[in-house]
N, C-alpha and C positions, 0 to 999 in steps of 0.2 A: 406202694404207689409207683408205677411205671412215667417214665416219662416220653414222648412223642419224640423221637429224633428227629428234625428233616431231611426230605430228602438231599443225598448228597451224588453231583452229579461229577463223574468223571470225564477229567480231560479229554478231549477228544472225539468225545460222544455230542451226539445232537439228539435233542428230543423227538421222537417221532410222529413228527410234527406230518400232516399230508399236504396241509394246504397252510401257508403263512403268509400275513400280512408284517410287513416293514413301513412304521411311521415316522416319516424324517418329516424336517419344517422346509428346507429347499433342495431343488435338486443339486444334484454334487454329493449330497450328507450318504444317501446311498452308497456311493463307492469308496468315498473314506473313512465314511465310520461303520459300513458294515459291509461291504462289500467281499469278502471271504468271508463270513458267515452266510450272507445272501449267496453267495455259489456253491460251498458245502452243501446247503439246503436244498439248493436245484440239482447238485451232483448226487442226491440222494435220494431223488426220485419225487420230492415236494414240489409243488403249487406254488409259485412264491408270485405276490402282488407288492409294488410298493408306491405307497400315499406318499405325495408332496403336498402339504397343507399349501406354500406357496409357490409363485414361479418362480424365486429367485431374485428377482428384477431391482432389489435396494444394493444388490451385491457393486461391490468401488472396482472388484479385480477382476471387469469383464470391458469387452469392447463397447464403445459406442455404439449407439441404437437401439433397439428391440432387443433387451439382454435377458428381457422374459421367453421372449421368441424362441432364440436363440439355444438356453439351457434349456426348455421345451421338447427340442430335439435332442439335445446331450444327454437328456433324460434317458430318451426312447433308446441311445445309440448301449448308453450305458446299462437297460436293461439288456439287452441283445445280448452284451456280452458276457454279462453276468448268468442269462438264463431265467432270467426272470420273463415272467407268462404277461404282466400287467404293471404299468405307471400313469400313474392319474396324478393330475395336478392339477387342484384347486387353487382360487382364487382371492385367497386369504392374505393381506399385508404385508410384505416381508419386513422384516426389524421392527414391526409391530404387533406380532403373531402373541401378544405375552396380553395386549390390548383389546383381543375377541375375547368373546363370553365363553369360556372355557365349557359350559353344557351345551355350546355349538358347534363347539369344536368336539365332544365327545359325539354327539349325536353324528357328524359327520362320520366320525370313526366306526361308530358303532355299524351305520350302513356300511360301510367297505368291509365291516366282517360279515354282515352275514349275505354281501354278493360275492365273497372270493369264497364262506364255507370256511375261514381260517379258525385252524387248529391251536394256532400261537400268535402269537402279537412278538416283535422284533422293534425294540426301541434301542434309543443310547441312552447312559446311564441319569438318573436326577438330574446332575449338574449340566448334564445337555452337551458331554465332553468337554466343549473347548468355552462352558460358560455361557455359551452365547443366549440369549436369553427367550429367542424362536426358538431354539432347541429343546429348551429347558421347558416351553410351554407345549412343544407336542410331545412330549416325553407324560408331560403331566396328564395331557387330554388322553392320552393311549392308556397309559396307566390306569383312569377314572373308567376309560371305557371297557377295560381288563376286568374292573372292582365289580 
């Protein structure tokens, strides 16, 4: 009886992936939880779009006003530099994102894969990195939408 290794992926290497979708819960999550893997990908000749389920806007560590508005554009500025082709930000709850119907939030995802044509899905890990519990729910809806 043989058994099935999996695959094992080497340091360094990226999967060749053409076109990828990155799903973070607010903008920001882009550039620090993946933002040198989202530029590797664009420096490799890949398609890279990345989903915000929300605007942001519950965030404490932003100025007064429009703080949706606002990371709205820090989105777009932050794909620019990244190299990413696409940032869409949906209108989903921020610090409540755990609170949507989790097959609305897949179906939303599912449509952004098959208008980016993405080859890979880009999430942070279960735990949502830093716990936070929007993280933790679009991690799960990408995930569901992966499955």
């Amino acid at each position: 009886m043989t058994q099935t290794q999996p695959s094992v992926r080497v340091a360094g290497r990226l999967p060749r992936w053409s076109s990828v979708l990155a799903v973070v819960a607010h903008p920001d999550d882009e550039s620090f939880g993946l933002g040198a893997i989202l530029d590797s990908f664009t420096r490799a000749g890949s398609a890279v779009a990345v989903l915000c389920l929300t605007h942001g806007e519950a965030s404490a560590l932003g100025p007064a006003g429009d703080l949706g508005a606002l990371l709205a554009k820090e989105v777009q500025a932050a794909a620019g530099i990244l190299g990413v082709d696409t940032a869409i930000l949906l209108d989903y709850p921020d610090g409540a994102l755990a609170t949507v119907d989790p097959n609305t939030l897949k179906g939303e995802i599912l449509e952004r894969i098959r208008e980016s044509e993405a080859d890979g899905l880009l999430v942070f890990d279960r735990s949502g990195v830093s716990g936070h519990s929007d993280h933790s729910a679009a991690t799960a809806a990408a995930l569901a939408a992966a499955g």
